[in-house]
VEXZASE-667049 format. One record per residue (C-alpha): residue number from 1; residue in one letter; x, y, z. Coordinates in steps of 0.1 Angstrom, whole numbers, plus 5000, padded with zeros to 4 digits. Layout:
N
   pos   code     xx     yy     zz
   NUM      A      X      Y      Z
...
***
This chain:
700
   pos   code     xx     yy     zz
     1      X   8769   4975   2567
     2      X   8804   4987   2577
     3      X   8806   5002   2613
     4      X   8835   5022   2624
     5      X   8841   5024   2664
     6      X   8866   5044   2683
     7      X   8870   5046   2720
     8      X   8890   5066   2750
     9      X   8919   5055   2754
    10      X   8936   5037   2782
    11      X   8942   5066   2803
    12      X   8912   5083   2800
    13      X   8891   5055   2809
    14      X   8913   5054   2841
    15      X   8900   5089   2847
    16      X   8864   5082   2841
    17      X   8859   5091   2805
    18      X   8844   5064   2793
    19      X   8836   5076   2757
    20      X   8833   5055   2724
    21      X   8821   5067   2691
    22      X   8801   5043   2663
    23      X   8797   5052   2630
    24      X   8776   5031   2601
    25      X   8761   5052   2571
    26      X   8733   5061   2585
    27      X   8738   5069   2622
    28      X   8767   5084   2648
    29      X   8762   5060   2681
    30      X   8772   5082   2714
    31      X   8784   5061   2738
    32      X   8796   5086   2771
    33      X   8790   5078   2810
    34      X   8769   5047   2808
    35      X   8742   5059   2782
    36      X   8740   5059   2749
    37      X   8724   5079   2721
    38      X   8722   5083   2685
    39      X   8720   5106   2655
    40      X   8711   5104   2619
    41      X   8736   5121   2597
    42      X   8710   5143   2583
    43      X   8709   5160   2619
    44      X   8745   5169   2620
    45      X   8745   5203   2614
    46      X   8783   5205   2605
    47      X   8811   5175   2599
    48      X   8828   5161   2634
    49      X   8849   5182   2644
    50      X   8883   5161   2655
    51      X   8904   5177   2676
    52      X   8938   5166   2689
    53      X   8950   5180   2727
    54      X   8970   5171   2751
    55      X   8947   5142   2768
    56      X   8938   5129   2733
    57      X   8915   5137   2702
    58      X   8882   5155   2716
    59      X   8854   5153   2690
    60      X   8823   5171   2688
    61      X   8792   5164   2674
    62      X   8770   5192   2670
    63      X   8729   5192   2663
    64      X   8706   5218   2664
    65      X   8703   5229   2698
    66      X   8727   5202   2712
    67      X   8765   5194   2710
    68      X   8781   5162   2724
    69      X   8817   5163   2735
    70      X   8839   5130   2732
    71      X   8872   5137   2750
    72      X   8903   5116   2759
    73      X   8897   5093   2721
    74      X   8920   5072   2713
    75      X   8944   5085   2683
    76      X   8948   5043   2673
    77      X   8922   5043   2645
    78      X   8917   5080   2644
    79      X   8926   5087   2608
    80      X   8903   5062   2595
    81      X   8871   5072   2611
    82      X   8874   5108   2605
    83      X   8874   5097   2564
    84      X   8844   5079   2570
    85      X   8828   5107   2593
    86      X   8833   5130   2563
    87      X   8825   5106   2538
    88      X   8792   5097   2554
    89      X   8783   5135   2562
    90      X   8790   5145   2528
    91      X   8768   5121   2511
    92      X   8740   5127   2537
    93      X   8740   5166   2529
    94      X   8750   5172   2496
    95      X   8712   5162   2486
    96      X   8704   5193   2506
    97      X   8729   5215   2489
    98      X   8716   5202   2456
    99      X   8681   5210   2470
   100      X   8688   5243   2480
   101      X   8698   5254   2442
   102      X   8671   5233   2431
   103      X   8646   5262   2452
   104      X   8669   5291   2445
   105      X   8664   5285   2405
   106      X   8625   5283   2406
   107      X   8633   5318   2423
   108      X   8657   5336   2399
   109      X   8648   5316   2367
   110      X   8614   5325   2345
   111      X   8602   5354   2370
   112      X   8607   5387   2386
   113      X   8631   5382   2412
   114      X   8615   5401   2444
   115      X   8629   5417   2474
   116      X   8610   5384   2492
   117      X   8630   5364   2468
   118      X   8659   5378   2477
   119      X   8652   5376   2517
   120      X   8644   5337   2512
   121      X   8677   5330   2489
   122      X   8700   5348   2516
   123      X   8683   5330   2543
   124      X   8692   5294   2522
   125      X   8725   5302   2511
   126      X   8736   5315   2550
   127      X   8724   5280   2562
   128      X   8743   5260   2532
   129      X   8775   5285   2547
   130      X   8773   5278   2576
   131      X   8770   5239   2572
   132      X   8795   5243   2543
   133      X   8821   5273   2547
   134      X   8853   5279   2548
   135      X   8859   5242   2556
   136      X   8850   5222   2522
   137      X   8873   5247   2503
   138      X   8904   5234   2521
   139      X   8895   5195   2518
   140      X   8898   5171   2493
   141      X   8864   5164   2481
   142      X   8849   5145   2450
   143      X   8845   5165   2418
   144      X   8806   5168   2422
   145      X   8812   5183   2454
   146      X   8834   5207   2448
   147      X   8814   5221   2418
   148      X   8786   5228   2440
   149      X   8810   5242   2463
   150      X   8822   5266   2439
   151      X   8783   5278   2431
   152      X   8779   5282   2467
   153      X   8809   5305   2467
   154      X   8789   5322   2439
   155      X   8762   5323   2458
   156      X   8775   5339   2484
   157      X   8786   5373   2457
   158      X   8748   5378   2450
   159      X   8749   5417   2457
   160      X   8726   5442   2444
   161      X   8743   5446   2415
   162      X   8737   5411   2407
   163      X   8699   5408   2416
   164      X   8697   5442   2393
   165      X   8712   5423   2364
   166      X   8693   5393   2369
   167      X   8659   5415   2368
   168      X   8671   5434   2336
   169      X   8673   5402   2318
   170      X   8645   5392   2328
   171      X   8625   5423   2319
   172      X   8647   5427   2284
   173      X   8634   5389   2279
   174      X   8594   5393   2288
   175      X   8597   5431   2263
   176      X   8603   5409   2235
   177      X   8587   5373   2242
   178      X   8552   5397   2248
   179      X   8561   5428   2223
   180      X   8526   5419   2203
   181      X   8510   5431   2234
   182      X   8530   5464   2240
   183      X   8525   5472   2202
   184      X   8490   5467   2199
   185      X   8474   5476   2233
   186      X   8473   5512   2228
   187      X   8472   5530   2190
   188      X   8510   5536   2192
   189      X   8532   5514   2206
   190      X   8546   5514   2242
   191      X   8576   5531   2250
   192      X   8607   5507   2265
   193      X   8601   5527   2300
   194      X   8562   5519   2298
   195      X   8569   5482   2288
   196      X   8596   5476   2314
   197      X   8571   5489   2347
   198      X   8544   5464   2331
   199      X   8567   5439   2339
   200      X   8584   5446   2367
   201      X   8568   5426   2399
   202      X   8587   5434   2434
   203      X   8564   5430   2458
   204      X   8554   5463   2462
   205      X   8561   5488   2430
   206      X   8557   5526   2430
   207      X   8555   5541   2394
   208      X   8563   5579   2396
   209      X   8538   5591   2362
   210      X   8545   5625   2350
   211      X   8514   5642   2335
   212      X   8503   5632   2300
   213      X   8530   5600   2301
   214      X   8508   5571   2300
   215      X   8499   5557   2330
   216      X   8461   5544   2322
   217      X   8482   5530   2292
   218      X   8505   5509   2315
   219      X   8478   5503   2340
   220      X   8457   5485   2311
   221      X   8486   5471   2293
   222      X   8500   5452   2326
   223      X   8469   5437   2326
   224      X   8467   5419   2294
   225      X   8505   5411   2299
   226      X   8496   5393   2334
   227      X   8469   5371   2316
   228      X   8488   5364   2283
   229      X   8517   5354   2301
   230      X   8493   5333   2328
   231      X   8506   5350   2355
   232      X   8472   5359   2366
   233      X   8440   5353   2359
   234      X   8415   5379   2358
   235      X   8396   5370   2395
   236      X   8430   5374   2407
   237      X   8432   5413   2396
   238      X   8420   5443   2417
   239      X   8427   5476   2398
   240      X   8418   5506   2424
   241      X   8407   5541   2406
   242      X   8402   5576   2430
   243      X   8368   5582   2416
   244      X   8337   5568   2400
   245      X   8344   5588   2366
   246      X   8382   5573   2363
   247      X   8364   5535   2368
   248      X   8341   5541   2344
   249      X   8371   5555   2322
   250      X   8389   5528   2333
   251      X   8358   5498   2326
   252      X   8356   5514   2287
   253      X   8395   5510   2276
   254      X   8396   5474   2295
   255      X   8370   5466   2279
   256      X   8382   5475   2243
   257      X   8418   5461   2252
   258      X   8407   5424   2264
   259      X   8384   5419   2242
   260      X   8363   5387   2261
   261      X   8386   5389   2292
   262      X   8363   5402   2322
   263      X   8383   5427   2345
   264      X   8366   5456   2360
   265      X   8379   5485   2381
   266      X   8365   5497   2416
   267      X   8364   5529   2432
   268      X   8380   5524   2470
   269      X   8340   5532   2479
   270      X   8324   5498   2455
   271      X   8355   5478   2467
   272      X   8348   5483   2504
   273      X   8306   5484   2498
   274      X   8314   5448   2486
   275      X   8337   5439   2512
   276      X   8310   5445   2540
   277      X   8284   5432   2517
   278      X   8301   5398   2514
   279      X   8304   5395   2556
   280      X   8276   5405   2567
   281      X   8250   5390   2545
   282      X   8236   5422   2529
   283      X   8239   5455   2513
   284      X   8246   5483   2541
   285      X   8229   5514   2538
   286      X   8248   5542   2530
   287      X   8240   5578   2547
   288      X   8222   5605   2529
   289      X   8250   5627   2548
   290      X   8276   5604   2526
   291      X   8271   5622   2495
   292      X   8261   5660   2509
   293      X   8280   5674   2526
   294      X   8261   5705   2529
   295      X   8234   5688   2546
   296      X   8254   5669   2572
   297      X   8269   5708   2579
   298      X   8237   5723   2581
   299      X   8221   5693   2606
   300      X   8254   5694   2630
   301      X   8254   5735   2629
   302      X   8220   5730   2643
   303      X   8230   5704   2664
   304      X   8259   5728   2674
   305      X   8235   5758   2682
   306      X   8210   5733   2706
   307      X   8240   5727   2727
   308      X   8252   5756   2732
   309      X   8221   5768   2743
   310      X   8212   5741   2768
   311      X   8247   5732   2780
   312      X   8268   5755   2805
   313      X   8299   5738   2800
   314      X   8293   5732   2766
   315      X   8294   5776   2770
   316      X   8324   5774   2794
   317      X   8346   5755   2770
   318      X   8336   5780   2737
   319      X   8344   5812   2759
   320      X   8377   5795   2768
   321      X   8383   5790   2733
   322      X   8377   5825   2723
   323      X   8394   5836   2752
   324      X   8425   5815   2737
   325      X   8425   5822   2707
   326      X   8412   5863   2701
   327      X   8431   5893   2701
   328      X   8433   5905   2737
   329      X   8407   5936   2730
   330      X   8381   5908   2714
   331      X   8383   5883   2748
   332      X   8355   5885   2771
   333      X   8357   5911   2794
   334      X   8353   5915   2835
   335      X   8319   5927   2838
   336      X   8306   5896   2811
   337      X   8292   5867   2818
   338      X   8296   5834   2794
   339      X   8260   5847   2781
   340      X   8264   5877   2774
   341      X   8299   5873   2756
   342      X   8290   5846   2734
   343      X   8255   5868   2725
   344      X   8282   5898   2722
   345      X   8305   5873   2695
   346      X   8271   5858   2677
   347      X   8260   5888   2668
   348      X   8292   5899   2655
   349      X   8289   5864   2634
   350      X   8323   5848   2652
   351      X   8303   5822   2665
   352      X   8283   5814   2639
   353      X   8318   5814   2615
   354      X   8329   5787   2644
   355      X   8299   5769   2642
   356      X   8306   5763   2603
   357      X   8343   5752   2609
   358      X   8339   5727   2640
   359      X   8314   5714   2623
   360      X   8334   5706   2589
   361      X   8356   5688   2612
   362      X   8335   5663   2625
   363      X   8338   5641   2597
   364      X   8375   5643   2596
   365      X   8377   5641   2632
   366      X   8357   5609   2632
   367      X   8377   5595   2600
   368      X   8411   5598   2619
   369      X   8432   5567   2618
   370      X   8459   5583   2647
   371      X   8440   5610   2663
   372      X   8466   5612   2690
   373      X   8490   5632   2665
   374      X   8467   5656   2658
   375      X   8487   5676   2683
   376      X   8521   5670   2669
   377      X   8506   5692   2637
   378      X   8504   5723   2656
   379      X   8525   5751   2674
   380      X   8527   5741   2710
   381      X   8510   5779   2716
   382      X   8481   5766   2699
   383      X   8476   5733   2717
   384      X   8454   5744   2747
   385      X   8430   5755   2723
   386      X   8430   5724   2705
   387      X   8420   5707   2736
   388      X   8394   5727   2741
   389      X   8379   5720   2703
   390      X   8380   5685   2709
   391      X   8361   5686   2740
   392      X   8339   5710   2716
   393      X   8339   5678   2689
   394      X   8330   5651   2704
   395      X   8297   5654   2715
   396      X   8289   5667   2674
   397      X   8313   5634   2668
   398      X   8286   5614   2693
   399      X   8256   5628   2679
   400      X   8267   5627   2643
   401      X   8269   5588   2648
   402      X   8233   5589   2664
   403      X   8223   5605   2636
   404      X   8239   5574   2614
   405      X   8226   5549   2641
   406      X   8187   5565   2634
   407      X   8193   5557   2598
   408      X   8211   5524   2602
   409      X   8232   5533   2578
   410      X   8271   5542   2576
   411      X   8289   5569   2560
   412      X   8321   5564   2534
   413      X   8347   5562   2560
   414      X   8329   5541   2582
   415      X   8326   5518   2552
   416      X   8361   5521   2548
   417      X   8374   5514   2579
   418      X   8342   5483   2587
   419      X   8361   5467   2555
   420      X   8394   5471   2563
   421      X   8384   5454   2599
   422      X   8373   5424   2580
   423      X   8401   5421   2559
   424      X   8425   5421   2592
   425      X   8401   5400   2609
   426      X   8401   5374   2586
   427      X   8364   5375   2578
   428      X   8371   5385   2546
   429      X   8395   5362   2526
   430      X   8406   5385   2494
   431      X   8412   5368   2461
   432      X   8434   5397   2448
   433      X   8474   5383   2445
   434      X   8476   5417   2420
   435      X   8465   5447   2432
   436      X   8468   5481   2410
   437      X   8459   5513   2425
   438      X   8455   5547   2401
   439      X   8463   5579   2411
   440      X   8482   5571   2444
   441      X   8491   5605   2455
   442      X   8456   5612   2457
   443      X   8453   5579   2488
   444      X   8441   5589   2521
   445      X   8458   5569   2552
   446      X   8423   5548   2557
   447      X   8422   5539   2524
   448      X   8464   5531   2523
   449      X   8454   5508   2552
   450      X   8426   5486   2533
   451      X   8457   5480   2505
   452      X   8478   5470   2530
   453      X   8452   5445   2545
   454      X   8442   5431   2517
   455      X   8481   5430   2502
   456      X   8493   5407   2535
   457      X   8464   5384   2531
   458      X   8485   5369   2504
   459      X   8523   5361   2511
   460      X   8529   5363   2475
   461      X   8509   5392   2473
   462      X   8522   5421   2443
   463      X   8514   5460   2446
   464      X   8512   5482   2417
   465      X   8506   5518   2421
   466      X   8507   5543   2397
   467      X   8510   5582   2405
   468      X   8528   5612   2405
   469      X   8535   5635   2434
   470      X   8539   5665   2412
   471      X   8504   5668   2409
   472      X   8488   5661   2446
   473      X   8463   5687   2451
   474      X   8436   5667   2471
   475      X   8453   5671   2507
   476      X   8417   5688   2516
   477      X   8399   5655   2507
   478      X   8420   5638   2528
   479      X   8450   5627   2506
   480      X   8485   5621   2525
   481      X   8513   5627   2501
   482      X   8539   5609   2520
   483      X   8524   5578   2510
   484      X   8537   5585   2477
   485      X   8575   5601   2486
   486      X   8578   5576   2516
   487      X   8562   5547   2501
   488      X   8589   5524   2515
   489      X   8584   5531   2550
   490      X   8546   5522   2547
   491      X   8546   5489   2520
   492      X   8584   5477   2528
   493      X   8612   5473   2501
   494      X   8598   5486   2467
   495      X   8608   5486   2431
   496      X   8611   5527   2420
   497      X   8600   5533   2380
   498      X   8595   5565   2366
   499      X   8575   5573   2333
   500      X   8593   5606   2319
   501      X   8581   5608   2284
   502      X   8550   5627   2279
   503      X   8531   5631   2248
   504      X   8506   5657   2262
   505      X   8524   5689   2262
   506      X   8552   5703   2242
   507      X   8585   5705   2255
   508      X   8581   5745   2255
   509      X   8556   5741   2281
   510      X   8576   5715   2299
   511      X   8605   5743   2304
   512      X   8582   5768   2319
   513      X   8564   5741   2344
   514      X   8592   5719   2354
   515      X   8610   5743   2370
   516      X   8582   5760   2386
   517      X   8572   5725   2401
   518      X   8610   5718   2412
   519      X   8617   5750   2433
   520      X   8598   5728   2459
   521      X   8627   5707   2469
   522      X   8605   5685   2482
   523      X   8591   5672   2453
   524      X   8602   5642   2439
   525      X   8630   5647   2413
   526      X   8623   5638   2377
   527      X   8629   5650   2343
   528      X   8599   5649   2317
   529      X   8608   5647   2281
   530      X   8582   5660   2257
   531      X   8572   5636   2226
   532      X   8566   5668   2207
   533      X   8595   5693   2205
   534      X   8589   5727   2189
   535      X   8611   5755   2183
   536      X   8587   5784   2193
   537      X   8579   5794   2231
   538      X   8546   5781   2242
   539      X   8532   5798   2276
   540      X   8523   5833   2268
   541      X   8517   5861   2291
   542      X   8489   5893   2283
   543      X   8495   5922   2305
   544      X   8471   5949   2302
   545      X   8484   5981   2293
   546      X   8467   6003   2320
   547      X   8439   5995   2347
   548      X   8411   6000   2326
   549      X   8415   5972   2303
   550      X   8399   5943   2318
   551      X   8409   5908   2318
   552      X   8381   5902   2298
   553      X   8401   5915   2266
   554      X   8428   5893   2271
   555      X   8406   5865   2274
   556      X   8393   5877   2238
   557      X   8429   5882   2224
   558      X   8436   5847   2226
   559      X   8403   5831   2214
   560      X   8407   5850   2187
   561      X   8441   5837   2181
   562      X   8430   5803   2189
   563      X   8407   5800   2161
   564      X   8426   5813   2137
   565      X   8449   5790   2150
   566      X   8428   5761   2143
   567      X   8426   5750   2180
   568      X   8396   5730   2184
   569      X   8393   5726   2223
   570      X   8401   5751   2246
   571      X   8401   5751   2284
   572      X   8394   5783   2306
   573      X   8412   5775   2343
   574      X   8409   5798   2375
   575      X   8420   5788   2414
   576      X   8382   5791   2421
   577      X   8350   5797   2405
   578      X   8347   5834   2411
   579      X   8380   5840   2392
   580      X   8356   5830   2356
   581      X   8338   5850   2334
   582      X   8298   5853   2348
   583      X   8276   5831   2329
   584      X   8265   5857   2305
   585      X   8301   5867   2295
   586      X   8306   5829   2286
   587      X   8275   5830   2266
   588      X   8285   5853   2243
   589      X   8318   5836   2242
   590      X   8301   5804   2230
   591      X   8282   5828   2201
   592      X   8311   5847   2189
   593      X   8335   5814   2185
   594      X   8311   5787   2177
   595      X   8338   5764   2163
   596      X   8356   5759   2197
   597      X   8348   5738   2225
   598      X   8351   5763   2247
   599      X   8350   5749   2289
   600      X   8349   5769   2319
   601      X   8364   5748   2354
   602      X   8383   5751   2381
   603      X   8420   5736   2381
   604      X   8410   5714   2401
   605      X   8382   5699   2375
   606      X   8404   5702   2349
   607      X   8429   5670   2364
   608      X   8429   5644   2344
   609      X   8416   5662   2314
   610      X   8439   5677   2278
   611      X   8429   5704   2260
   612      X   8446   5720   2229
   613      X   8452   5749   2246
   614      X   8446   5764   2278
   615      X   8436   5803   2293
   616      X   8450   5810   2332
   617      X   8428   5836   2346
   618      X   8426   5848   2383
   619      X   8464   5853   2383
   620      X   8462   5881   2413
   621      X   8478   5884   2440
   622      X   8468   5888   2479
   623      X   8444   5872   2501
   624      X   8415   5858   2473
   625      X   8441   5859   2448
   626      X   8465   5827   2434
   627      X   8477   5816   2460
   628      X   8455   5833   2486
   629      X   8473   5849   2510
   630      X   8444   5842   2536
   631      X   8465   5814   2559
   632      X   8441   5785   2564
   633      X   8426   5780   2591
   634      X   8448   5763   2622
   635      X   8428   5738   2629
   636      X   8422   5724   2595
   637      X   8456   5718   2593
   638      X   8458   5696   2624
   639      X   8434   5675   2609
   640      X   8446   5671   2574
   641      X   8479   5652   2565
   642      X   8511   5670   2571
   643      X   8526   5694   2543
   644      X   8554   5702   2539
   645      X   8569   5735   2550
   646      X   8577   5750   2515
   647      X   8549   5780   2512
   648      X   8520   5772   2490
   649      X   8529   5737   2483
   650      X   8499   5725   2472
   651      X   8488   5756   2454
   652      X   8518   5753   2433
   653      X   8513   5719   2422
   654      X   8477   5730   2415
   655      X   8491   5758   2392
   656      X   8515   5731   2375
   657      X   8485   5709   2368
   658      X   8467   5738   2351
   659      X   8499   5747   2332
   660      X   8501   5708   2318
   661      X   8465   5705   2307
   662      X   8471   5721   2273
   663      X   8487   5704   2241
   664      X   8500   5738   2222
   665      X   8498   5768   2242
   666      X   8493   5778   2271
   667      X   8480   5818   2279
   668      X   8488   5840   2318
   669      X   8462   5864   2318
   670      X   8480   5890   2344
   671      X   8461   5920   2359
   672      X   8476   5950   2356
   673      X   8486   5953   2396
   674      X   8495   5934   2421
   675      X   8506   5901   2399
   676      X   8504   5865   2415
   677      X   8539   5856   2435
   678      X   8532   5824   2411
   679      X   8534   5846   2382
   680      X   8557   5871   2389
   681      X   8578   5841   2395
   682      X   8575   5821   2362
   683      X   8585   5858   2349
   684      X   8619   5858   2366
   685      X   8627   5828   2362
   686      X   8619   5816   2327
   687      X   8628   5830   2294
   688      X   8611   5804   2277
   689      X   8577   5831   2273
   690      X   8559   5853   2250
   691      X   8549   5882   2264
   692      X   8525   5905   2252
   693      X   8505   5946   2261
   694      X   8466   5939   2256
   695      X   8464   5978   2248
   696      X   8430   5985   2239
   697      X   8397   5968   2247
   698      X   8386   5941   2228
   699      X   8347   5951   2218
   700      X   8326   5917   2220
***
């Protein structure tokens, strides 16, 4: 074994630097003051630095952590050993240049390259640079060397741009290796936009659905392309569905798709039931209050009315509230005492209309993952009464839970949240690495926070969620839509796909409801592009002719036309069940035209369901007309997700999901006065419309 030694020179001896450097192929000996050290190649974080001054070369050896400082060297010799230093460093860390490539490829080559993957390859190349760069370009180094020099330099150019590229090969690669599956999964073939967000797999993706484009489609197909491809296999799959009718929905076309392949859907409710099931031994009991609702109001309103009539300052606090929050002439006056103004509001039936509100709130008030920003939801004017509502809550809150404690049993968000504790705690291990959620605009900020457990369990953990925020109209259940148009800020870097082809509605109906949507700027922007294009307008308005024609001719004008038409099933949508014919209007309907399938519902029954065409009714305006001019009440909003500040948000996207439920045609029935804002709009605005004078009554 060669060894190469270099000392101080003369002079600097003389002076007390009594430094020498040893060199073999394996090991730099340190020789400085008396003691001695060594380090393997290997631990060198850069090459010797050799540096020439005015008392002699200085040479520096740096490790991680740790630098030792040679000065006063000799310059006899110098030459020499700083070859072999390089030489010997070279060798010993081109291995983990070559290694460092080695890991980058099984990153970038046969795979999705994730934001993670990203993250890890700029974290190796900036190590190789700074081991490497800009020294090795300007020395002579052997041919092997340099070449991975140059792809270091390459590296180093790996922009967005590039990473973009790199992922569209790979998904224009997987379209056509796996095309048998995007044929055949569904009874026409994929489109290119529905094939590429089955493959794509950042770490967290957000696919923005636009009604009637697929997304059950995709959802299914992703999941026979993850098992063909043996990405997956199916214990390793968790698909997430809002509600027990969309599993079941859900269950039936896996089922038909995979053929022997076992992979079932969960609502968030079975998934967490399980969860606590698997810790703790057993099946908890769930709450009779879980599923009626009008029960649990009923039990707390009497719960609320034994209080109030045994506790003073339970009184105190409800007179302060009314005090708060009344008119001046409706406070309590001088002369009253808490009595006597509370008897004075009950039997005007303010209290009792308080009593039903508070008492709707409990369950939202004991669901609340931050229940400090309730207060950020409100007008500072407003937030003295708050505080006095919550000291009103709580003790409901407390004896709500007694009442759960006396039936050992919990409610749906106390499942949801025991779950999502033994998923964080560990006590739980999930066995999910692919996790597909349905319907994502419809997620609540509990159930957002199970995901997110169970997705950091597993560091190469992938989400998948499918939704569109066009049609959230479940903030009242709880649903938080900036889960959806900030999902970035709550799962990290995400990939963005939109499906924009939809093959439910014409695209007629699409000019009408697309803009109506948009003039919230705050929706998400996208452009839907109808399968079926037709030449004729498709949304048709009936306006009676005077005040004595009732809706209920319109209603008969188009059923009429319908099944002439041919139409087969027909939907019949109002804001709320009062806006619908009575029951024996609808009888008669059913007699008259026996060959459609005609179906009464509210728009908000009718998501998730296509009809060949669809009847509006209930299109008035004011305070129980579309939307309803009666301002919800204050303190609902503090306890429901943020909207935001465009007027009637939500009832607008309700109105757009009731103007995409139809396949043909869609028919405004507008009364003849005071004409819903929503309505009056769509008239302004769009030219895209029949219109049409219902001038006589219809006789049934």
């Amino acid at each position: 074994m060669n060894v190469f030694i270099l000392q101080a020179h003369f002079f600097a001896r003389l002076f007390g630097f009594d430094n020498k450097l040893s060199i073999d192929h394996h090991t730099v000996h340190v020789y400085q003051n008396g003691q001695s050290s060594s380090v393997a190649w290997r631990d060198i974080q850069q090459p010797v630095e050799f540096k020439l001054g005015w008392f002699g070369y200085q040479i520096v050896i740096k490790t991680q952590g740790q630098s030792h400082v040679l000065r006063g060297m000799s310059v006899t010799g110098i030459s020499t050993i700083q070859e072999v230093a390089l030489s010997h460093w070279v060798t010993h860390h081109r291995q983990g240049l070559e290694t460092a490539f080695t890991v980058i490829a099984k990153m970038v080559q046969g795979r999705f390259v994730r934001d993670s993957h990203v993250e890890q390859i700029q974290k190796i190349i900036d190590e190789q640079v700074h081991r490497w760069l800009p020294w090795a370009k300007s020395h002579r180094l052997d041919s092997d060397t340099t070449s991975l020099i140059d792809k270091l330099v390459t590296y180093t150019q790996l922009d967005n741009a590039a990473i973009t590229a790199i992922r569209e090969r790979y998904i224009r690669y997987q379209t056509g290796r796996y095309s048998a599956i995007f044929n055949a999964i569904e009874s026409t073939p994929l489109t290119p936009k529905q094939a590429h967000a089955c493959i794509v797999d950042n770490d967290a993706n957000l696919i923005l659905a636009g009604a009637g484009t697929g997304k059950t489609s995709v959802l299914i197909a992703r999941v026979a392309y993850l098992l063909q491809s043996q990405q997956a296999n199916s214990s390793e799959l968790l698909l997430l569905a809002y509600g027990k009718q969309a599993a079941t929905e859900m269950d039936q076309r896996l089922s038909r798709a995979l053929a022997h392949r076992q992979v079932n859907s969960r609502t968030f409710h079975s998934l967490a039931l399980a969860i606590v099931a698997e810790v703790e031994g057993k099946q908890p009991t769930l709450s009779k209050y879980a599923d009626n609702s009008e029960a649990l109001i009923h039990q707390l309103k009497q719960r609320f009315i034994r209080i109030l009539s045994e506790d003073e300052s339970y009184q105190a606090s409800l007179v302060k509230y009314f005090n708060l929050t009344l008119p001046v002439k409706g406070r309590q006056q001088v002369q009253e005492s808490a009595i006597q103004f509370i008897k004075r509001l009950t039997e005007q039936g303010q209290v009792l209309e308080f009593a039903v509100i508070i008492c709707k709130l409990v369950p939202l008030y004991k669901s609340l993952v931050n229940p400090e920003q309730i207060a950020e939801r409100i007008e500072p004017q407003l937030q003295p009464a708050l505080a006095v509502v919550l000291s009103l809550l709580e003790p409901l809150r407390d004896d709500y839970q007694q009442l759960l404690t006396q039936e050992q049993a919990i409610d749906f968000d106390d499942m949801i949240s025991l779950a999502t504790h033994y998923v964080h705690s560990g006590q739980f291990k999930s066995p999910w690495r692919f996790i597909m959620v349905d319907e994502f605009q419809d997620i609540s900020a509990s159930r957002a926070l199970l995901v997110k457990a169970l997705v950091n369990q597993h560091p190469n953990a992938n989400l998948f969620v499918v939704g569109d925020d066009w049609q959230a109209i479940y903030r009242f259940n709880g649903a938080d839509l900036r889960l959806t148009t900030q999902f970035e800020h709550y799962f990290g870097q995400a990939s963005h796909h939109q499906l924009t082809t939809t093959f439910r509605f014409n695209n007629k109906i699409s000019q009408v409801a697309e803009p109506f949507i948009l003039a919230n700027p705050h929706q998400l922007k996208k452009q839907l592009n109808s399968a079926t294009q037709v030449k004729q307008a498709s949304v048709t308005v009936l306006t009676p002719d005077n005040a004595l024609i009732t809706s209920e001719s319109a209603l008969l004008h188009c059923l009429e036309t319908m099944s002439q038409r041919g139409d087969t099933r027909i939907f019949i949508l109002a804001r709320n069940h009062f806006m619908l014919p009575d029951l024996p209007f609808r009888n008669t309907l059913q007699r008259r035209f026996i060959k459609l399938d005609i179906q009464f519902m509210t728009m908000h029954a009718s998501k998730g369901k296509t009809a060949d065409s669809v009847i509006i009714m209930g299109l008035n305006a004011g305070r129980h007309g579309f939307p309803s001019t009666q301002k919800n009440y204050w303190l609902a909003d503090a306890f429901l997700a943020p909207e935001n500040e465009f007027a009637f948000a939500e009832e607008r996207r309700l109105f757009y999901v009731a103007l995409t439920r139809a396949k043909h045609h869609v028919y405004l029935i507008a009364p003849y006065a005071q004409k819903s804002p929503f309505l009056l709009e769509i008239l302004e605005n769009t030219s895209e419309l029949n219109q049409i004078t219902i001038n006589q009554d219809i006789a049934i």
